[in-house]
N, C-alpha and C positions, 0 to 999 in steps of 0.2 A: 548716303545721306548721313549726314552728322557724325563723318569721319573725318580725320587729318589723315591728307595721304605723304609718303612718302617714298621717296625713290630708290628703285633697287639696283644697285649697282655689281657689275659680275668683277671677279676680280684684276681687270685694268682697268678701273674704275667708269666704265660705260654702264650706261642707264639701260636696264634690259626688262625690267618689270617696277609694277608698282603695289605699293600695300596700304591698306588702310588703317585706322587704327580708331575703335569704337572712342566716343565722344559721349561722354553720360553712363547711366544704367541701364538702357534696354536690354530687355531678355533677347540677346542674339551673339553670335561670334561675334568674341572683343577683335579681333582682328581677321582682316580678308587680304587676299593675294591675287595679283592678276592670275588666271590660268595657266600650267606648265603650257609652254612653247618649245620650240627646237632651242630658243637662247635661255630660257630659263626654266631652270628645275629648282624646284624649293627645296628637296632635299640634297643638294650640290651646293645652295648658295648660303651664303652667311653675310646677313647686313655688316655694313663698315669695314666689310675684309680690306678693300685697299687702301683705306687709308690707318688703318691699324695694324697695319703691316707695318709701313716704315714707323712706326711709334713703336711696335713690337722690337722691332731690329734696336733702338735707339734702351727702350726700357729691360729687354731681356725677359718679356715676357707678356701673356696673352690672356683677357679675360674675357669669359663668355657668360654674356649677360641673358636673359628668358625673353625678351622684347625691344623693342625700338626705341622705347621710350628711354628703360634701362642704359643702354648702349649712348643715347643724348646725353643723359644726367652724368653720367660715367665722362665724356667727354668736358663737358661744361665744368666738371671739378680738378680737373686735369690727367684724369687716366684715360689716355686717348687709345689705348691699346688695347680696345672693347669692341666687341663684336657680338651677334646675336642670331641665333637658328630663326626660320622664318614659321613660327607657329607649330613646330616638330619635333618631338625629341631627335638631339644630335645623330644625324647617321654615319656609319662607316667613312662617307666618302667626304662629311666635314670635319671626320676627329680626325683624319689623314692630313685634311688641308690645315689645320691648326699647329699639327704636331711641323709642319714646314716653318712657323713663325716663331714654337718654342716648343722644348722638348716636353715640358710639363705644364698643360694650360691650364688655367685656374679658373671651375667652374663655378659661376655663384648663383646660390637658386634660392628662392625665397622662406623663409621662417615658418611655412603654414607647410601643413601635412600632403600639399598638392609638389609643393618644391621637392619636400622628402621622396616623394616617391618618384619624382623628377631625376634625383639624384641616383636613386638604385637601379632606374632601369638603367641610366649612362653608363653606370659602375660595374653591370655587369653587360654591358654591349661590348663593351672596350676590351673585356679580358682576352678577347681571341685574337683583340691584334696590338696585344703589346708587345713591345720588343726592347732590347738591351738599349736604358736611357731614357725610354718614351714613356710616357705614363699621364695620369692627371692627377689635379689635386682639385678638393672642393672645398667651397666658403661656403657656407651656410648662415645666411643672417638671423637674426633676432628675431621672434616670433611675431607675426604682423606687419614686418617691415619688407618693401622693397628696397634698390638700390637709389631711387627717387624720394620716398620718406625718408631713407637713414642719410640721407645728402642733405635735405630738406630739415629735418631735425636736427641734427648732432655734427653736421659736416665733413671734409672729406676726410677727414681724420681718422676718425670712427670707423667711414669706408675704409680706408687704408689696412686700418687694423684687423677690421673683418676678412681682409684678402691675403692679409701676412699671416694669419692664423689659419690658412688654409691647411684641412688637413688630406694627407694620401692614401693613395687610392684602396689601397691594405688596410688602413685602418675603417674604412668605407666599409668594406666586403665583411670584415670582422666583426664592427658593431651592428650590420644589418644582419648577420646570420646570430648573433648570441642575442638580439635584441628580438628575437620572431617568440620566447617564451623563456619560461623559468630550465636551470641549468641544474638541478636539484639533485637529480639521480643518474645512477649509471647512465640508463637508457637514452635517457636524453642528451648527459655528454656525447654520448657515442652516437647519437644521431647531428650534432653540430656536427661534431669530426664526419660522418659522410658526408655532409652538405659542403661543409669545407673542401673537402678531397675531389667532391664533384664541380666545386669553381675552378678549383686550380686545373683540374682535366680539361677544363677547356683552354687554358693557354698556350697557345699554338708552339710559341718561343723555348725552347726544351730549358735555355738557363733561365729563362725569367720565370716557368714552370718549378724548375728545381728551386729557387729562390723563396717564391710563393710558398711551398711546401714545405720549408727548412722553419720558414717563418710561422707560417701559423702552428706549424709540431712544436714548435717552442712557447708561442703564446699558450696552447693546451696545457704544456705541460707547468706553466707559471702558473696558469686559473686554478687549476683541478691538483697540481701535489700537495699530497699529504702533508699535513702543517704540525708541525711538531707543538707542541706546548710549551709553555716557560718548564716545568716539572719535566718532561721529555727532555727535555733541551738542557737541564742543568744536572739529570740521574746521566747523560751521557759525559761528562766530566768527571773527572777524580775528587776526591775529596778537598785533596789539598787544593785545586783549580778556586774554590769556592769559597769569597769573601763576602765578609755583611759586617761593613762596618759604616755607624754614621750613614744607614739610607744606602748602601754601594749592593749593588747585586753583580756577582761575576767580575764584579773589579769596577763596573762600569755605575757613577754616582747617577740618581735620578735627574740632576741639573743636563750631566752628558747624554741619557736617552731623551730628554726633551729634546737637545740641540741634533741629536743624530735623524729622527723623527722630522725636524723640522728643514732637514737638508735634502732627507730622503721626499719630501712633498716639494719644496721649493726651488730641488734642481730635479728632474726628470731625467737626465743625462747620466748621473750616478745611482740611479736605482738596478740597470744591472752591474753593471761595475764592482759595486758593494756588496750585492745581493747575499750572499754567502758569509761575508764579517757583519751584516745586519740581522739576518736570520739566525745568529750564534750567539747572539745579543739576550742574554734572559732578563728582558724588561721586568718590570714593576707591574700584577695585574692586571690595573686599569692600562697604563700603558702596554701592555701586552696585546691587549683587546684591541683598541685604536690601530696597535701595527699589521697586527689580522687585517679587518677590516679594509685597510689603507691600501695593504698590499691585493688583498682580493680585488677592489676599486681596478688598482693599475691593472691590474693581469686581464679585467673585460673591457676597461676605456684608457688604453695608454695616454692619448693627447690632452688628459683633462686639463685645465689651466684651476688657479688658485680658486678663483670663484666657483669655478663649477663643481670642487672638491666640497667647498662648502655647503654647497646647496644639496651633497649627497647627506650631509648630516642637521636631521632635525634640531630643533633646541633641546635636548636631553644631556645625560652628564656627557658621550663622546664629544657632541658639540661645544660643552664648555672646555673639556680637555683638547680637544682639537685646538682651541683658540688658546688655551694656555701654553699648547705647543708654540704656536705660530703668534707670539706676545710679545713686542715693543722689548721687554726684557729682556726673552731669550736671543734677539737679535744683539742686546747692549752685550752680554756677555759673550758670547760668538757673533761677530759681523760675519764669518763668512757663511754662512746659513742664511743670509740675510738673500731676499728676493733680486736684492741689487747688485749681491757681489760677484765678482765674476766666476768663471764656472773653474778657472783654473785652480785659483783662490780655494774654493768648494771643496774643488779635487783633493786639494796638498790639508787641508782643514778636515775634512771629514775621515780621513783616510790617518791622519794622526791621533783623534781624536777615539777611534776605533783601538786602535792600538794601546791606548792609556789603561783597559782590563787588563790587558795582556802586559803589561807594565808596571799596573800595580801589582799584581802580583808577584811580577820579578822583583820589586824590589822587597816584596816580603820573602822572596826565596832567598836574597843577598843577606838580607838579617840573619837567615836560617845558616846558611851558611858559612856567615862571617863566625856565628857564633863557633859553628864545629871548627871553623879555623884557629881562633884563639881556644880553643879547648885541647885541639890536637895539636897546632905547633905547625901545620902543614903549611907549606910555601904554594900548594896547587892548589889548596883548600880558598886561600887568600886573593889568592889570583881570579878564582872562579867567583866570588864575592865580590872584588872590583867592576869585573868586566859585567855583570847582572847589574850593578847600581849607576854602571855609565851608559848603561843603556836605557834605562826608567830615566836619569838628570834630563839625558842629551830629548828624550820623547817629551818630557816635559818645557825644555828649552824652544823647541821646534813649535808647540802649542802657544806659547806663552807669544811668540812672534806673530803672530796672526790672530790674535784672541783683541786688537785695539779695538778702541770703540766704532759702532760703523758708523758714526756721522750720523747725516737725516735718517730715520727709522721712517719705513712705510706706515 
């Protein structure tokens, strides 16, 4: 009573069971299933398999929604390549039948703490049978929302966006293991790190095991190394290495670590890339703080997005420096820092832009030793002077090509 039933199809699309779907609030199971049969097993079958099958083949990929209703609304906005476990978390033998429709399916579970945990068990059911290619990715929506509300309120767009931002499966295992408590002391690193070592022991697949483990021994070692200090980080340099002039620390002006700062948050792609000419970087106190901070953030939540960076810093002064980073101006003066610009762009900008310490300097070594050349007469003295100031023009010149305005600012 006071259900909508609807029909279950096995996958060549025949009718082999039916399901109900609670109507109102009663205290009682929102949804019921005919009884397993010889033709149907509910942990075998997946509502809308056949016909998000050929949607699957046509789109390149496969989403798996928590209920029937989900898998409608999903349909009706034009992602017909949805599908839905029948009242179960996902078993073995329907992440097998998924992975036949796409190598990475995109699981999306609901914004309340029932989804969450939705998601961990999948996350770790799956480790034991992944293999080279296969894997999943998860969408998790907005707090309180299904895929019915967020189609309902804000349209498919929205949807869209919450399924392109799906994140994988590595970064699942990661933040449900550093998320179980505080990461403060040895002890406790050193108990993530077994917990870690005991997920990946379960991966049947010896390279996707080796994979696993290359990966998280890396994330460990970005969370937890030893962080040098501005003071650490600039007694490690020579004397002569060290300018301050006009605001310039290390050669590098405070205008350049806001833009560097602001490239290093708005492209995620070069934060390791850089890692090493950014950590050599002797910010300006506050901005010192900020890059701590910023880089701790990345090393226990890599996928964060702009907003969610935000929301890790309260209104105190980080927050307003954070937003001074990431300010309408710093984009005018560097576009390619800019959220919009391309990553290539980013690449050849940020990566010159670094270099400009290490440049100014040279071209204070060129002064030094223009000067011993006119003092000594030396023809090698001379030469070593040119070739030090043609190379601070040419980094400068390289800069100066890519520094246009960026048009619209975010």
């Amino acid at each position: 009573r006071d259900r909508v039933l609807f029909a279950i199809a096995d996958r060549r699309d025949r009718v082999i069971a039916f399901g109900g779907r609670l109507m109102g609030d009663a205290k009682t199971a929102k949804y019921i299933n005919s009884p397993d049969t010889p033709l149907f097993d509910k942990g075998r079958t997946l509502y809308n398999y056949a016909p998000a099958r050929k949607a699957s083949f046509e789109a390149g990929q496969i989403v798996v929604a928590e209920g029937y209703m989900d898998v409608i609304a999903l349909s009706q906005a034009g992602i017909e390549a949805a599908v839905a476990p029948l009242g179960t978390a996902l078993s073995e033998e329907q992440i097998l039948a998924l992975w036949r429709l796409a190598p990475e399916p995109v699981l999306c579970f609901d914004g309340d703490t029932a989804g969450q945990r939705a998601a961990g068990r999948v996350a770790g059911r799956v480790l034991a049978l992944l293999a080279p290619g296969k894997s999943l990715r998860f969408a998790m929506l907005p707090p309180g929302e299904d895929p019915d509300s967020l189609l309902a309120s804000q349209g498919a767009a929205a949807m869209r966006q919450v399924l392109e931002a799906a994140r994988p499966l590595s970064s699942v295992i990661w933040d449900m293991e550093c998320g179980l408590g505080p990461l403060d002391t040895p002890e406790l690193r050193a108990d993530l790190q077994a917990r870690l070592r005991q997920r990946t022991a379960g991966i049947a697949d010896p390279s996707v095991r080796k994979q696993y483990q290359s990966m998280f021994k890396e994330r460990l070692w970005a969370a937890f190394q030893p962080r040098r200090n501005k003071l650490q980080r600039t007694q490690l340099r020579s004397t002569d290495e060290k300018v301050n002039l006009s605001g310039a620390v290390d050669g590098v002006k405070r205008m350049d670590q806001r833009i560097i700062l602001a490239a290093m948050i708005n492209h995620p792609n070069l934060r390791d890339e850089f890692a090493e000419a950014m950590d050599a970087v002797a910010f300006d106190p506050d901005l010192d703080k900020l890059f701590q901070r910023l880089q701790n953030l990345f090393a226990a939540h890599i996928d964060l997005d702009l907003e969610a960076i935000r929301t890790h810093f309260s209104e105190d002064g980080d927050r307003r420096l954070l937003d001074s980073v990431l300010s309408p101006f710093v984009y005018l003066v560097s576009s390619f820092v800019s959220p919009k610009a391309e990553l290539e762009k980013a690449r050849w900008g940020l990566g010159v832009l670094l270099d400009r310490g290490r440049q100014n300097i040279q071209k204070r070594e060129a002064a030094q030793i223009g000067r011993m050349a006119s003092e000594s007469g030396s023809v090698a003295e001379e030469a070593r002077a040119l070739a030090a100031n043609s190379d601070a023009v040419e980094n400068d010149r390289r800069l100066a090509d890519i520094e246009e305005p960026a048009g619209d600012l975010p």
